[in-house]
N, C-alpha and C positions, 0 to 999 in steps of 0.2 A: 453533725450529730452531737449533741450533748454529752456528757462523762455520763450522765448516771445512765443513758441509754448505751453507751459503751461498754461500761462494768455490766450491765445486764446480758451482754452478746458475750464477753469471755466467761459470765455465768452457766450459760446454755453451752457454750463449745465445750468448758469444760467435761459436762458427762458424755460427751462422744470422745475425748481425749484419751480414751481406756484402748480404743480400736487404733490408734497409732502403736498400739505396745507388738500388735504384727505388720507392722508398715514396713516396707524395706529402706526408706528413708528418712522417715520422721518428719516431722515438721516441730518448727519451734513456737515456746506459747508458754502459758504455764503451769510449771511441774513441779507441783510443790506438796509436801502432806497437809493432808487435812488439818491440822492442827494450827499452819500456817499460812493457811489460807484466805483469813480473814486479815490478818497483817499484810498481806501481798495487796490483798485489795485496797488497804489503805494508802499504801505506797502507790500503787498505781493512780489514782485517784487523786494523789498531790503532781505526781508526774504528769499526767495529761494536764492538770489545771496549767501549768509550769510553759508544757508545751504549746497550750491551747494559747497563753498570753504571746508566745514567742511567732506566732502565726502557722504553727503546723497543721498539716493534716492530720487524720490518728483513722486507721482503718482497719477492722476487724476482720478475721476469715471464719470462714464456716467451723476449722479447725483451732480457734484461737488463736492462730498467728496475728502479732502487733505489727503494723506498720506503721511508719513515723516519719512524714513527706515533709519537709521544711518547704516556708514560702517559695515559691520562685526555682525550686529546686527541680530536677530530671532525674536524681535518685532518691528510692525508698530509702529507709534505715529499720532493718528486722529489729525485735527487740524482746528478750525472753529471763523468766527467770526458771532458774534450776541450778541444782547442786555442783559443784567445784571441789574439787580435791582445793587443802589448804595449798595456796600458790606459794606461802614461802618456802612449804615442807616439800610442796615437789621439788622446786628449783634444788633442793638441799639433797632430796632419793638421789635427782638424776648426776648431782656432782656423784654422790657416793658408790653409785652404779658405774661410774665409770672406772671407781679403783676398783671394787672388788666386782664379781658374777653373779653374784645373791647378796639380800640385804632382808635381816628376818626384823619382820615388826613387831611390835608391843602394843600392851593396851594401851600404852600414853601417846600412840600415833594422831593426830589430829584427825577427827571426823569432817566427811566433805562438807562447804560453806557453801551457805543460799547465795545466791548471785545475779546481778541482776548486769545482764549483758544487751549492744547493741553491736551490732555492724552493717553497713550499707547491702543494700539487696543488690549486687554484683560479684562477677565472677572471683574467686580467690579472695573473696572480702575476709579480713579476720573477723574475730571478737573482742572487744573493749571489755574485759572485767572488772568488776565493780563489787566487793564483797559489803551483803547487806547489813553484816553486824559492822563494815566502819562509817555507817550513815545511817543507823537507827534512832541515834536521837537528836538526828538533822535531815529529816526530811525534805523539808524545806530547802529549796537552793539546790537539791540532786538534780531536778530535770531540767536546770540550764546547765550544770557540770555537763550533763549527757548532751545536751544542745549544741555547747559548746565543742564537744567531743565533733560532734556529727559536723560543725563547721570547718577544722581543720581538718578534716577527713576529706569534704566536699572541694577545700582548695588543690588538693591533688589530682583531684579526677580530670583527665581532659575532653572525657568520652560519655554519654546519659550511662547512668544504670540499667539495669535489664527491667523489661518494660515487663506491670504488674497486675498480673490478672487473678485476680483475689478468690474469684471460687471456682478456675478453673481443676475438673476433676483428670487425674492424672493415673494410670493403669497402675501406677502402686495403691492409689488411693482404694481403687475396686478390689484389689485383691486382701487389701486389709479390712476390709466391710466383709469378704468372703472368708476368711481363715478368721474373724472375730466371731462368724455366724456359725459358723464348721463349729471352735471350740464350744460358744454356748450353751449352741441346742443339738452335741452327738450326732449320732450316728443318723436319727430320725428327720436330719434333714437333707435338703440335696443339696446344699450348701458343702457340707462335708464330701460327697463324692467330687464335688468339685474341686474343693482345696485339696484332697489327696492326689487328685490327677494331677495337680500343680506343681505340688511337693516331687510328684515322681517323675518327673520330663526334666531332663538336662536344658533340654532348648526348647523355646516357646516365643513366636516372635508377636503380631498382630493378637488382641482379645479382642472381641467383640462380641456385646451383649443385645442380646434381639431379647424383644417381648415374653419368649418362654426359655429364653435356653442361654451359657455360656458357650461361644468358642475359640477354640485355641488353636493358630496357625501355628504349625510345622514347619522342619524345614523343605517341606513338598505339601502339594495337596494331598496326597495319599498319608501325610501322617497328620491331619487335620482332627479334631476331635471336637464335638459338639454332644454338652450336657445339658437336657434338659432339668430343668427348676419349677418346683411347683410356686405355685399361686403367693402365700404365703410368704413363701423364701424371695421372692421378686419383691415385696412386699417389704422386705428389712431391707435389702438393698438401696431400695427409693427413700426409707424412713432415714439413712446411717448416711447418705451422698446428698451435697446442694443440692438443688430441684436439676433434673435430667430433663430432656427433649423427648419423653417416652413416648411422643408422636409419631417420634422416627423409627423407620422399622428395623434397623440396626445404628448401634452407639460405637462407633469405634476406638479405640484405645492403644498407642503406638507405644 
């Protein structure tokens, strides 16, 4: 795939990126203000050219998640930008937290820094940080630093990454399509009677979504609960999730 057809896919994931704000786990992508948003696209857009000469893959998700497959390689590498507490000034909190209990800050606290991070798509992988003000005006030459990064990284591993299925939909995914559709359309949808049931059950194992209805396994059959959804509400669910197999008469979700 092309960079400008790439930039146009983290374009569109972008306004679905609102509905991770009820996700219970997030996914990474980017998370950036408005304002900076069209600089992010710059940088990305030298980054993939950088990556694309170095022989990478570069693959989008439905949710904007980056992925960065070097030639020849058995592991992904995520790769996200979002804000960072200043790394010097943490390191510096947490010496001073450890003489005293409390540490009261000032206005002249350093505000969080955009940052533009990668780590391998495997278990316990860290994050490589990389603050975007100390390569702003060296673009140029970042996405082999990161390349580079992503090669002594790969020398470590003696095992593949965890294998990547790019739009597979995941039961946190559905339930933040559900509690994004609860908040925006009140009371007047059945969306909402759904996310409230969610909200109020301590335990909730199996979801499964049929043609009109959510349900939620128990820890018995007897405390099983099945809401129907109208038309409509079924409707933003399919619009807000990849393309679903609505052929089938139940979707299961573990």
């Amino acid at each position: 795939m092309n960079i400008q057809a790439l930039l146009s896919q983290l374009k569109k994931a972008r306004k679905r990126r609102i509905i991770l704000s009820y996700h219970a786990r997030g996914r990474a992508g980017i998370d950036v203000k408005n304002e900076e948003w069209a600089e992010c696209l710059s940088v990305l857009k030298q980054l993939f050219k950088e990556f694309k000469a170095a022989g990478c893959n570069i693959l989008i998700s439905w949710w904007g998640e980056i992925y960065i497959i070097p030639k020849g390689s058995d592991t992904a590498f995520e790769l996200k930008l979002s804000y960072q507490s200043d790394l010097k000034f943490d390191y510096h909190f947490k010496d001073e937290l450890k003489k005293s209990a409390f540490k009261v800050l000032s206005f002249s606290t350093p505000q969080p820094q955009l940052c533009i991070q990668i780590r391998a798509y495997r278990n316990r992988a860290s994050w490589y940080v990389k603050s975007i003000d100390s390569v702003r005006d060296e673009n140029a030459g970042l996405g082999m630093h990161l390349f580079h990064e992503m090669m002594v990284r790969l020398k470590k591993y003696t095992t593949p990454g965890l294998e990547l299925h790019l739009d597979k939909i995941t039961r946190e995914d559905l339930l933040a399509v559900i509690h994004y559709g609860a908040a925006l359309n009140g009371r007047n949808s059945t969306l909402y009677n759904v996310s409230r049931q969610i909200n109020s059950r301590f335990y909730y194992g199996e979801i499964q979504l049929t043609q009109r209805s959510v349900r939620m396994k128990g820890y018995s059959a007897g405390l099983d609960t099945e809401i129907y959804i109208r038309q409509k509400d079924m409707t933003f669910i399919r619009k807000h999730l990849p393309i679903l197999d609505f052929e089938q008469s139940v979707i299961r979700f573990e």
